[in-house]
N, C-alpha and C positions, 0 to 999 in steps of 0.2 A: 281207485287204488293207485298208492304211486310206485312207478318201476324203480328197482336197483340202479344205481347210478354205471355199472359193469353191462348194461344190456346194452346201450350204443357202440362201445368198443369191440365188445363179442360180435354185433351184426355185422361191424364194418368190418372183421378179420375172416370172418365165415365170407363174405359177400368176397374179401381180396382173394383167399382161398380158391374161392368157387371158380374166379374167372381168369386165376391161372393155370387152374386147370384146364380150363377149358383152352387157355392158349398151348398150353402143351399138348393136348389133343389136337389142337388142328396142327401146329407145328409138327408132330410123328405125321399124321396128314397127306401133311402138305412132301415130308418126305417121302415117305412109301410112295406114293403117288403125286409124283413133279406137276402130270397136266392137270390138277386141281388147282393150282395156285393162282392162275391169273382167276379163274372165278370167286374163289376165297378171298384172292385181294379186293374186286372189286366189293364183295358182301360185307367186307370188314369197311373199307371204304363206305360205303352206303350209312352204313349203322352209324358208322362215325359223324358224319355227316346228318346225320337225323337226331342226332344224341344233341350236338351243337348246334343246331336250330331249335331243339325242344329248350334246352339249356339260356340260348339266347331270349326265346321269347317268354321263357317263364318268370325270367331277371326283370323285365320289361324293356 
């Protein structure tokens, strides 16, 4: 069965959606709570960094 040509655009706006919310969560976070941030930064750093090695090696 073939999908509506609206299902890739829909995912990718839910998908933007989703992850900045999630940055606005940690942003409230990271304020209420200042001594969170060097560990948050380094976890956000990590991901980053494992995102662009997945990304790199999957390109070939």
């Amino acid at each position: 069965m073939r999908r509506p040509r609206a299902v890739w655009p829909l995912l990718i706006l839910v998908l933007v959606l989703v992850i900045l919310l999630v940055f606005i969560g940690l942003a409230y976070l990271t304020w209420r709570h200042p001594s969170l941030s060097a560990p948050l930064g380094t976890a956000f750093g990590g991901v980053t960094v494992l995102v662009t090695l997945a990304l790199a090696l999957a390109r070939g």
